[in-house]
N, C-alpha and C positions, 0 to 999 in steps of 0.2 A: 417645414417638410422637405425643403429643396436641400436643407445644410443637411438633411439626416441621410437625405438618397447621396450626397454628393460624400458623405462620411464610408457608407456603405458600402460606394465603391472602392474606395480607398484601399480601405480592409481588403476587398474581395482583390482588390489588383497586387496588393502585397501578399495575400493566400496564393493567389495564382501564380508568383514569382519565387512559391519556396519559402517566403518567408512571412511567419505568423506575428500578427501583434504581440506584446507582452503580457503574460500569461498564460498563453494560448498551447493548450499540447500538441504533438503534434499524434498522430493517429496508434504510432508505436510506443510515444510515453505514455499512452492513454492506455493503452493495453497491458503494458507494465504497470501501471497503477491499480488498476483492476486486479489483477493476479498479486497483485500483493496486500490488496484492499481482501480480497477473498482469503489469503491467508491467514491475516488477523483475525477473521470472524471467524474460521475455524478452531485459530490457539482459543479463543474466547469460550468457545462452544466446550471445548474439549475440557475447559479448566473449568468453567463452569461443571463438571460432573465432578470434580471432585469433592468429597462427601466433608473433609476439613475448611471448615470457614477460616481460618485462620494462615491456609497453606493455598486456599483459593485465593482471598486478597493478593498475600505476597506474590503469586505469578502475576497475577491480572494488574499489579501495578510494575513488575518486573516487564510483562508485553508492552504495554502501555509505553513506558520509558523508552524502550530499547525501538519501539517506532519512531515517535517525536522526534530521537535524539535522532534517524536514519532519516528524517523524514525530507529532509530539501537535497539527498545524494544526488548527484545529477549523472555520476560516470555512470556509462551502461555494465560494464564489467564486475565493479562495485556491486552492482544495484542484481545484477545476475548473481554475483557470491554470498549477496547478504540472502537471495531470496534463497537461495539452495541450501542455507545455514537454518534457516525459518524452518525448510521443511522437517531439516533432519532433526531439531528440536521438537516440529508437531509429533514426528512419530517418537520420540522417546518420549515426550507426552503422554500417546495413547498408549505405547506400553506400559510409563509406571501405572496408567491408571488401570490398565488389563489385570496387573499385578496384583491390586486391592480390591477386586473386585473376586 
């Protein structure tokens, strides 16, 4: 019990110095992750409605890819352009599906 409080402090004194253990986000990547966690579940959402099974796969492994392959970016500006790229493909999304509808 003494090596887990004496661990804990540890942590807690390198949190409070700025700097996080390894793996650790910091409050902003956390929020960035999030908002781009929410994005995918919307491309999802939105391809899910369309009425072709065969044009539903193809996106949904075309989102899929094109995350994974993004998925360790660490630049903020990057990570800013890929998500502003995201949006403008959800709405060309919801319009082709406005279109077939």
């Amino acid at each position: 019990a003494d090596e887990l409080i004496t661990v804990r402090r540890a942590v807690w004194r390198k949190m409070a110095a700025g700097r996080f253990p390894a793996g650790v986000l910091s409050f902003k990547q956390f929020m960035h992750r999030q908002k781009v966690l929410s994005l995918y579940r919307k491309i999802l959402k939105v391809i899910d409605q369309i009425p072709n099974e065969g044009d539903k796969q193809y996106l949904k492994n075309w989102a899929r890819q094109d995350f994974k392959k993004n998925k360790n970016a660490t630049d903020e500006d990057a990570v800013r352009m890929m998500f502003t790229h995201g949006n403008l493909q959800l709405k060309e999304l919801e319009n082709m599906l406005q279109l077939t509808k």
